[in-house]
N, CA, C and O atoms as a DFTB+ gen file, in Angstrom:
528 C
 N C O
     1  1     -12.973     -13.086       8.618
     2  2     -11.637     -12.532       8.559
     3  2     -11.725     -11.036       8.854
     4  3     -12.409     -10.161       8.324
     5  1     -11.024     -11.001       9.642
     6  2     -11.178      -8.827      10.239
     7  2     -10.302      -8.405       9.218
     8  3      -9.622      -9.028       8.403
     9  1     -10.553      -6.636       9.553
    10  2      -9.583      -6.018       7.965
    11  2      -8.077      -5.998       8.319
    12  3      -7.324      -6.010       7.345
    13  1      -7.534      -5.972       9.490
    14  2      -6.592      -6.031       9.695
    15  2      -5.678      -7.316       8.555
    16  3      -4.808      -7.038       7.731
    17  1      -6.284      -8.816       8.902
    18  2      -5.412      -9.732       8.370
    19  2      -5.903      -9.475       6.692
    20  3      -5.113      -9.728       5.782
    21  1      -7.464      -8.883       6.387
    22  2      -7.419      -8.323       5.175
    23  2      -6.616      -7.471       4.153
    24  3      -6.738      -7.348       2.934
    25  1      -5.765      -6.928       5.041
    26  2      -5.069      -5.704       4.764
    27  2      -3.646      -6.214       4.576
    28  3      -2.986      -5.754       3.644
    29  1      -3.054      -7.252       5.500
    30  2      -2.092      -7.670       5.452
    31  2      -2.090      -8.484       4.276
    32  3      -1.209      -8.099       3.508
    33  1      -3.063      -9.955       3.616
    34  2      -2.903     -10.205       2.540
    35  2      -3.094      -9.625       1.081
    36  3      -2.805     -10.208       0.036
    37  1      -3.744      -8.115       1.241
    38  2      -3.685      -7.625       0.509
    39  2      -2.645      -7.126       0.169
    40  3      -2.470      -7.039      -1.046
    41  1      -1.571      -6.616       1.084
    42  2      -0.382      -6.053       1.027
    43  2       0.562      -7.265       0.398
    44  3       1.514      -6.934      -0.308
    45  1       0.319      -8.562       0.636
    46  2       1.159      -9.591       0.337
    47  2       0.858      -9.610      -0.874
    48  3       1.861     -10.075      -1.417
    49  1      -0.039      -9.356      -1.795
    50  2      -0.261      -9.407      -3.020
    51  2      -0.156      -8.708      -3.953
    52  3      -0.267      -8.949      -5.156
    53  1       0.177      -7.344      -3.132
    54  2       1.086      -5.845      -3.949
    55  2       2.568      -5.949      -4.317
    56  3       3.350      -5.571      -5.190
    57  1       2.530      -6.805      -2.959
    58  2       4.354      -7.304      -3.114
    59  2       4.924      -8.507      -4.228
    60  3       5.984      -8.687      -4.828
    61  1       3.619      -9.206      -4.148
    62  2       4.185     -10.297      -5.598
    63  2       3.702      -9.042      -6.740
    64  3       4.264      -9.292      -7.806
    65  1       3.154      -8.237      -6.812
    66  2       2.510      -7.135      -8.183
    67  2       3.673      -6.810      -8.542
    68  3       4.079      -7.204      -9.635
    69  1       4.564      -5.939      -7.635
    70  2       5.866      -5.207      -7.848
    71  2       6.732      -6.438      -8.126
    72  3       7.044      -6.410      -9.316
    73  1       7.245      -7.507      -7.506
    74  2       7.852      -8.301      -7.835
    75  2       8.024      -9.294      -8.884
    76  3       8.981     -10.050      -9.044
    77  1       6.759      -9.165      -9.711
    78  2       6.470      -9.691     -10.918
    79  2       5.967      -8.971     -12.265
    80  3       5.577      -9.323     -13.377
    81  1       6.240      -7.480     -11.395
    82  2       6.361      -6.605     -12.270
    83  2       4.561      -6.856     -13.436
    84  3       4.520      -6.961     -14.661
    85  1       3.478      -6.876     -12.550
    86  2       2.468      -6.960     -13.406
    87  2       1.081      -6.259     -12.878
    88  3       0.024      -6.792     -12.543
    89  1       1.541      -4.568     -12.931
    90  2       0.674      -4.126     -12.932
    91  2      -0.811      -4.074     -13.954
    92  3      -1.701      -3.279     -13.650
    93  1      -0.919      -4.735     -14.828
    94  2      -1.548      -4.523     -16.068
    95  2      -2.715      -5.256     -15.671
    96  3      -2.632      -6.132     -14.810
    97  1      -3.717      -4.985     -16.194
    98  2      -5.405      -5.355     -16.195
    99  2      -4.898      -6.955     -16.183
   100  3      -4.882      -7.853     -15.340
   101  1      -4.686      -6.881     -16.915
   102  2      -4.544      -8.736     -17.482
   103  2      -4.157      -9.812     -16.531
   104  3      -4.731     -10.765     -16.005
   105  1      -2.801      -9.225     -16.510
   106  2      -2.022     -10.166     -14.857
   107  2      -3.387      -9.848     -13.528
   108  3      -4.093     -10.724     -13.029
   109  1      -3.418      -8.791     -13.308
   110  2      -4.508      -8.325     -12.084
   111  2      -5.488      -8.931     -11.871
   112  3      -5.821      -9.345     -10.761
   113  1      -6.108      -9.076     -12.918
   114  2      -7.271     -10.265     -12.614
   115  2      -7.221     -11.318     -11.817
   116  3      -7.842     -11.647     -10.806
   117  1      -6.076     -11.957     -12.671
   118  2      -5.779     -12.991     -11.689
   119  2      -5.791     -12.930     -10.456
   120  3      -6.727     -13.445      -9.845
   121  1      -4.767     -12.293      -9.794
   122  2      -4.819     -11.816      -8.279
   123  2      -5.971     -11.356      -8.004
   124  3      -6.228     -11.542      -6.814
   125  1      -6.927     -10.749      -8.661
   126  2      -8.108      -9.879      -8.009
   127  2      -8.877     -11.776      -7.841
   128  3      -9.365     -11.799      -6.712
   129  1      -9.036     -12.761      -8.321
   130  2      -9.656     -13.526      -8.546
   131  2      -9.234     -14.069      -6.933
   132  3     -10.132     -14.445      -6.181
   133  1      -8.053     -14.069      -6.571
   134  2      -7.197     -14.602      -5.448
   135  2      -7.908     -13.827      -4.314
   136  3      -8.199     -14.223      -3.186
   137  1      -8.093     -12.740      -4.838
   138  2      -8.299     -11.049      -3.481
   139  2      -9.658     -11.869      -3.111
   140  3     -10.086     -12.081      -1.977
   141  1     -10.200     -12.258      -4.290
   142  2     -12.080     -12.140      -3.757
   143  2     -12.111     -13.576      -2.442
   144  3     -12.850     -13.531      -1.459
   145  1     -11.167     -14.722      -2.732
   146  2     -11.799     -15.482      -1.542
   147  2     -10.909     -14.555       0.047
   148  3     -11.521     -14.657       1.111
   149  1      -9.640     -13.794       0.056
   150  2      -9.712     -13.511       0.857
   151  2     -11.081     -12.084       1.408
   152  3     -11.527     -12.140       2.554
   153  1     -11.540     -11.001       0.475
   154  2     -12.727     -10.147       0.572
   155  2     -13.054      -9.379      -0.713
   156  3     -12.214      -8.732      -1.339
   157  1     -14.123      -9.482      -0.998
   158  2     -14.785      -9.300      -2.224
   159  2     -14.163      -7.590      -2.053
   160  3     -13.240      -6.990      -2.604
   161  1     -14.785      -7.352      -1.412
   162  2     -14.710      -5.730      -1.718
   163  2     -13.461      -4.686      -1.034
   164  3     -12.895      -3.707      -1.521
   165  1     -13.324      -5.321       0.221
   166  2     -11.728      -4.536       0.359
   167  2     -10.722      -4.707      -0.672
   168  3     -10.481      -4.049      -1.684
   169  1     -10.156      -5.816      -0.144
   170  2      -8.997      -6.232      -1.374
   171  2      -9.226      -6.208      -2.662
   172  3      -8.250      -5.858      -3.326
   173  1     -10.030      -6.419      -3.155
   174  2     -10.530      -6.013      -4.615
   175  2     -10.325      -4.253      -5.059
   176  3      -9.723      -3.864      -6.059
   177  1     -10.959      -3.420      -4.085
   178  2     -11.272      -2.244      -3.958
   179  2      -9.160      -1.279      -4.254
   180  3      -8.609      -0.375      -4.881
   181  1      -8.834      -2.510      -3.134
   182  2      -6.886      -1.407      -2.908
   183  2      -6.314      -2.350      -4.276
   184  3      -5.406      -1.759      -4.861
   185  1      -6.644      -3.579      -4.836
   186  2      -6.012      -3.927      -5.737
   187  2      -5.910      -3.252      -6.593
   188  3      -4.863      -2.870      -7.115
   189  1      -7.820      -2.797      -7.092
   190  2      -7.679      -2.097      -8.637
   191  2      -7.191      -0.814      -8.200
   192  3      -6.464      -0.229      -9.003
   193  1      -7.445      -0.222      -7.044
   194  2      -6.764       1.254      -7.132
   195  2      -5.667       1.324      -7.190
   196  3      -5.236       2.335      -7.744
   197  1      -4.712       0.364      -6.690
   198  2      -3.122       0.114      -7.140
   199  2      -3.038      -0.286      -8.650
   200  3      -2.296       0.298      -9.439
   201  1      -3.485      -0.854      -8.836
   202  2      -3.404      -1.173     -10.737
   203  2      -3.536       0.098     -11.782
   204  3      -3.045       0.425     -12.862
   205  1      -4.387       0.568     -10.931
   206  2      -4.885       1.756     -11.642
   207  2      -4.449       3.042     -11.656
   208  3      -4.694       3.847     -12.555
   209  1      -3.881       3.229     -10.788
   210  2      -2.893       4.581     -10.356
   211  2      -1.793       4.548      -9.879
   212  3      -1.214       5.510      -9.375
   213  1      -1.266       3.141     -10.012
   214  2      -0.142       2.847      -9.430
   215  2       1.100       3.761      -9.534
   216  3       1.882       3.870      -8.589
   217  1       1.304       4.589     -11.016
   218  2       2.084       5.599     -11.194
   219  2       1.783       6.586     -10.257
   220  3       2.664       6.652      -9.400
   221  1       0.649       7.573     -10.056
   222  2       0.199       8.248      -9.574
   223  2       0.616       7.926      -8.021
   224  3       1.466       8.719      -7.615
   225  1       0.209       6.937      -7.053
   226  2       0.578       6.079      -5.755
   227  2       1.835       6.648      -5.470
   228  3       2.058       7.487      -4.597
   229  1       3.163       5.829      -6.754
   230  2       4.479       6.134      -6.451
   231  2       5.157       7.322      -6.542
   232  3       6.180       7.595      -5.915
   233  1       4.262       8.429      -7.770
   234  2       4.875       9.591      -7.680
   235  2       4.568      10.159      -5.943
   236  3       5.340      10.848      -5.276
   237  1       3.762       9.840      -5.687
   238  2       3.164      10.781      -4.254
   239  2       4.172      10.160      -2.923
   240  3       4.513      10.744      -1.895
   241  1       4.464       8.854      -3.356
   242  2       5.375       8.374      -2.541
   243  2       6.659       8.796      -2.141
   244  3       7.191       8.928      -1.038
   245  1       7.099       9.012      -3.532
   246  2       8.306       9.674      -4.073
   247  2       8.533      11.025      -3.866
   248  3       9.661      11.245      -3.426
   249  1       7.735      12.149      -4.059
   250  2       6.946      13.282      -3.799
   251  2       7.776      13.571      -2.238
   252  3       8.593      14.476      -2.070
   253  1       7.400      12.697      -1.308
   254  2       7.510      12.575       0.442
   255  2       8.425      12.277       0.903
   256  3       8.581      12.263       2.124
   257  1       9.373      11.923      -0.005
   258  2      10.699      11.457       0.971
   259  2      11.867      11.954       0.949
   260  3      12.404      12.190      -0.133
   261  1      12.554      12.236       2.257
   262  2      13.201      12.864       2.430
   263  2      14.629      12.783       3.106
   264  3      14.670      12.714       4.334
   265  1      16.349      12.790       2.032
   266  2      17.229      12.087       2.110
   267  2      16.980      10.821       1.794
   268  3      17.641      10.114       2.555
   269  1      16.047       9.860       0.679
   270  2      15.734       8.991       0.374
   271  2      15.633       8.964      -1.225
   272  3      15.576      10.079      -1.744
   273  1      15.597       7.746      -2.169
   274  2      15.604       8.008      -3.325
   275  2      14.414       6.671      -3.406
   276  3      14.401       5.792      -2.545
   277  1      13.368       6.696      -4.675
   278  2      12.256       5.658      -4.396
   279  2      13.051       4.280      -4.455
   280  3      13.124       3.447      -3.551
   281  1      13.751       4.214      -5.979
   282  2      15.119       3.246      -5.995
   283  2      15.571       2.175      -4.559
   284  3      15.791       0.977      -4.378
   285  1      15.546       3.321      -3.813
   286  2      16.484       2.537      -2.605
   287  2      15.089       1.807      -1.572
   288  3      15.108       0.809      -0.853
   289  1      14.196       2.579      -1.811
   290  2      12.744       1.749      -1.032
   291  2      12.904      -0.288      -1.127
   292  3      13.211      -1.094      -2.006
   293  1      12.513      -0.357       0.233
   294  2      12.408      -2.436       0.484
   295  2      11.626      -2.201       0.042
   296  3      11.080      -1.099       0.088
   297  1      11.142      -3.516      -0.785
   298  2      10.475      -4.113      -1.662
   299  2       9.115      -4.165      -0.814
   300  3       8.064      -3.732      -1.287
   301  1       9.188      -4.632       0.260
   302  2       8.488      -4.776       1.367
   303  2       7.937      -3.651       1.612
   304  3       6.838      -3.414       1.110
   305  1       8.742      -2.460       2.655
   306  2       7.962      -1.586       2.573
   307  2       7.454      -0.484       1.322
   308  3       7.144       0.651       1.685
   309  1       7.400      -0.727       0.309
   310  2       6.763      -0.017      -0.735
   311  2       5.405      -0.683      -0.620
   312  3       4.369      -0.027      -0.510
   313  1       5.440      -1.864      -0.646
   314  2       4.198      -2.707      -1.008
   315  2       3.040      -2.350      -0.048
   316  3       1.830      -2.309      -0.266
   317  1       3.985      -2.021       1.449
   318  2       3.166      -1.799       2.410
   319  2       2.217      -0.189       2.490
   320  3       1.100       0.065       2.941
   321  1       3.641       0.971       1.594
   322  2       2.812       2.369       1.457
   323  2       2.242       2.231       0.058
   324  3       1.632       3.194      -0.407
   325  1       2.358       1.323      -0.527
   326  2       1.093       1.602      -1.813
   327  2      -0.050       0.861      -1.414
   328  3      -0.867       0.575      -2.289
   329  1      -0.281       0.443      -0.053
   330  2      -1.072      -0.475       0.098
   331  2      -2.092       0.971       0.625
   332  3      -3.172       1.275       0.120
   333  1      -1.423       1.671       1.707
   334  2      -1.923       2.543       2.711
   335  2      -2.638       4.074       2.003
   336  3      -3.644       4.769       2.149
   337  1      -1.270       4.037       1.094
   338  2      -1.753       5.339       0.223
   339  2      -2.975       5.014      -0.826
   340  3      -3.622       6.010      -1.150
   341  1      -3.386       3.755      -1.407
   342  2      -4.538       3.602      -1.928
   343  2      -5.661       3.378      -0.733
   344  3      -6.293       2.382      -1.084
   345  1      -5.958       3.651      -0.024
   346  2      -6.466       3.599       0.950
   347  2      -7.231       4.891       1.260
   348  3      -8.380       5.334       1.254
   349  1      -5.900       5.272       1.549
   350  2      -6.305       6.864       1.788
   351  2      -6.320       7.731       0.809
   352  3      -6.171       8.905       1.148
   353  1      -6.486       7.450      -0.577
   354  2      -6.831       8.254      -1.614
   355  2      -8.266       8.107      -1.984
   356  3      -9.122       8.991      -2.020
   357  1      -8.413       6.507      -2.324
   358  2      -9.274       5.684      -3.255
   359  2     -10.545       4.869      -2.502
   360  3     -11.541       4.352      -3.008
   361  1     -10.126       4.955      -1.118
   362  2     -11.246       4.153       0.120
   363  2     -11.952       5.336       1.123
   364  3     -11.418       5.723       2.162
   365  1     -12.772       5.648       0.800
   366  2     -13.017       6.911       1.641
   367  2     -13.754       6.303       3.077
   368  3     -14.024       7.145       3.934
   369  1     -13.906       5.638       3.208
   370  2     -14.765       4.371       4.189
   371  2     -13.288       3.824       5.163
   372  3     -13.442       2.913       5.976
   373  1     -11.875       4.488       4.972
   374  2     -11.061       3.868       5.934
   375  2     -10.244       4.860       6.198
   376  3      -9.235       4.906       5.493
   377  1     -10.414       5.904       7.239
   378  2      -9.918       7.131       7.683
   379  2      -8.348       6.946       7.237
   380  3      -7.954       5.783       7.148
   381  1      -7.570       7.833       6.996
   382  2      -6.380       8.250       6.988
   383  2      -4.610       7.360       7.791
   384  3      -3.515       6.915       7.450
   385  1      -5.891       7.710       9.557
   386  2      -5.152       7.283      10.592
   387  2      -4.841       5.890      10.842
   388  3      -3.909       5.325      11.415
   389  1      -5.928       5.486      10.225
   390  2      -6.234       3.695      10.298
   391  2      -5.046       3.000       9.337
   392  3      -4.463       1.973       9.683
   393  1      -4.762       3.732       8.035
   394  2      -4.347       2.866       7.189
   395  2      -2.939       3.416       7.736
   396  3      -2.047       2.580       7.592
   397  1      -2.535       4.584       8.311
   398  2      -1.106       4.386       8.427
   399  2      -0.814       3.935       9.972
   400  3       0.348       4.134      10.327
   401  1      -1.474       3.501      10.705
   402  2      -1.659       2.803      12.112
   403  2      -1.193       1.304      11.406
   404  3      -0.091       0.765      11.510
   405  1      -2.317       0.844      10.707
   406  2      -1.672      -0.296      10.091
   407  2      -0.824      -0.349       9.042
   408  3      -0.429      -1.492       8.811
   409  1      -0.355       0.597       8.238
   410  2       0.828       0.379       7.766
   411  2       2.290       0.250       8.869
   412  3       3.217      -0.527       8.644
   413  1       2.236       1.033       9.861
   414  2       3.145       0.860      10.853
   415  2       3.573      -0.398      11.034
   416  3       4.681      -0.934      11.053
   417  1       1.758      -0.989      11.243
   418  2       1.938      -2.287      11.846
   419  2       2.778      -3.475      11.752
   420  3       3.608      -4.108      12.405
   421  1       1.984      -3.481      10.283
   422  2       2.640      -4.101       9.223
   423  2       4.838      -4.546       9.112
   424  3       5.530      -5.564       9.085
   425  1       5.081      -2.963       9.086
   426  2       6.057      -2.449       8.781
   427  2       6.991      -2.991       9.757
   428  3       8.135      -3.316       9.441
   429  1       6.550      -3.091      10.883
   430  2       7.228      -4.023      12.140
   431  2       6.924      -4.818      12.053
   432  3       7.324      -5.306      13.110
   433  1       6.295      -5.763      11.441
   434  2       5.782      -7.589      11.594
   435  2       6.813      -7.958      10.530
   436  3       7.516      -8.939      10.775
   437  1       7.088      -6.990       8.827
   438  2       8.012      -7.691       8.118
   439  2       8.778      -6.924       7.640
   440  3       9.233      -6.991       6.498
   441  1       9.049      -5.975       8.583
   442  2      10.034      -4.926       7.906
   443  2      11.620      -5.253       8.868
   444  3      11.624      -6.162       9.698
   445  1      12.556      -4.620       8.683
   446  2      13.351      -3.928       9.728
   447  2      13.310      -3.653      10.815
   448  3      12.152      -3.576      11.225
   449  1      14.410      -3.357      11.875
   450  2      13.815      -2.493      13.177
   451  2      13.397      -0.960      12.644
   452  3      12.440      -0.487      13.257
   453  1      14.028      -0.030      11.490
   454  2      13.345       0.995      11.639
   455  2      12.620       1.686      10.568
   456  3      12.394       2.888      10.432
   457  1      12.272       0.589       9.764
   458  2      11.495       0.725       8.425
   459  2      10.130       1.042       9.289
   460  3       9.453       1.805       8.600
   461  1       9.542       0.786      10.385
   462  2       8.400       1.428      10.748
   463  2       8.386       2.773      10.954
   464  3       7.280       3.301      10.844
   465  1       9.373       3.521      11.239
   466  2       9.690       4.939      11.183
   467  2       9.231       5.366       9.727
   468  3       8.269       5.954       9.232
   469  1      10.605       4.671       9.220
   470  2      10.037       5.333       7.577
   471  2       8.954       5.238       6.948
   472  3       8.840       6.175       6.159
   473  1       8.240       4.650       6.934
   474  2       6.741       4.212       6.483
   475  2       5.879       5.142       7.260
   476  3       5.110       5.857       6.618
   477  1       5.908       5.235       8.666
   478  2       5.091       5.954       9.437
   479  2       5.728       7.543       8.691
   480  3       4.723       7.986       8.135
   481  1       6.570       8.275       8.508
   482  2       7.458       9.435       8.331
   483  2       6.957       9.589       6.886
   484  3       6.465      10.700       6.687
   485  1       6.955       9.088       6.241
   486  2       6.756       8.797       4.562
   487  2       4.641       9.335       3.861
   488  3       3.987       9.899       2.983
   489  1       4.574       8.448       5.337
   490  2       2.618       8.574       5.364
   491  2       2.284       9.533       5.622
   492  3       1.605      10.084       4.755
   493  1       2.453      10.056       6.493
   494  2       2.537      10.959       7.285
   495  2       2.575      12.471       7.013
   496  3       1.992      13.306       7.704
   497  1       3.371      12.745       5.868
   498  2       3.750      13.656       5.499
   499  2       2.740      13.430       3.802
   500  3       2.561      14.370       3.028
   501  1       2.380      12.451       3.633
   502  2       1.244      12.327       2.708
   503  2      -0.090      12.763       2.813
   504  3      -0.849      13.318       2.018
   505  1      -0.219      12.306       4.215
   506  2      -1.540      13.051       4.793
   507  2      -1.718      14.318       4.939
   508  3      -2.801      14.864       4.730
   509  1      -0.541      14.987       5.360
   510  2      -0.528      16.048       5.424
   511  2      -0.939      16.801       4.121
   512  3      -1.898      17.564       4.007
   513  1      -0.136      16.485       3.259
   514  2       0.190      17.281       1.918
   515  2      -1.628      16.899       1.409
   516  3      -1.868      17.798       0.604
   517  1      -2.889      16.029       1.525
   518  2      -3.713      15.695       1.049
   519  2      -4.685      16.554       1.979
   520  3      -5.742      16.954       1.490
   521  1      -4.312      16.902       3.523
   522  2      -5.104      17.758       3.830
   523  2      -5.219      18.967       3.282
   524  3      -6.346      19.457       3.341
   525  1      -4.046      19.840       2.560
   526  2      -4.021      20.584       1.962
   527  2      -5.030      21.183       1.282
   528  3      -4.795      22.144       0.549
């Protein structure tokens, strides 16, 4: 399995996190148990760093946007920038450019026509603020 479709079911599994509202060690397991037959160590790796800083993730999210409120964020694309922003905080092994190349990606396969803007616009201005 390449990281690309890695990345995508990992993202599918941030989106049931938020949607079931179970960030907590406990619930996580479970899913991390799910992460390991799709890859032991990627998906495992963006799960716990979403579990784990997930506050931290959304403030920085939140932090970046602009004429936007986090509130009003698709369900979808959140799942997709907490996927990207643990990535590029917590994965030092997956450059910057990569994770918001494929967050884009992503963002057009199950987003909107212009939720790839926002996601790309949103990242973007994350990276920036981390080159800092």
């Amino acid at each position: 399995m390449n990281r690309e479709t890695i990345r995508e079911m990992t993202m599918q599994l941030v989106y049931q996190m938020d949607a079931s509202d179970t960030f907590d060690a406990s619930e996580l397991s479970l899913i991390e148990e799910d992460a390991a037959v799709i890859n032991k160590k990627q998906a495992a790796d963006t799960l716990s760093a979403i579990r784990d800083h997930h506050e931290e993730i959304d403030e920085l999210i939140s932090n970046n946007l602009e004429k936007w409120t986090f509130d009003r964020i698709a369900k979808t694309d959140l799942a997709i920038m907490r996927t990207a922003v643990a990535e590029m905080l917590y994965l030092d092994k997956i450059p910057s450019a990569v994770s918001i190349n494929e967050a884009v990606r992503l963002a057009k396969k199950y987003s909107d026509d212009n939720s790839y803007k926002f996601v790309n616009s949103v990242l973007g201005k994350i990276e920036r603020s981390l080159e800092k």
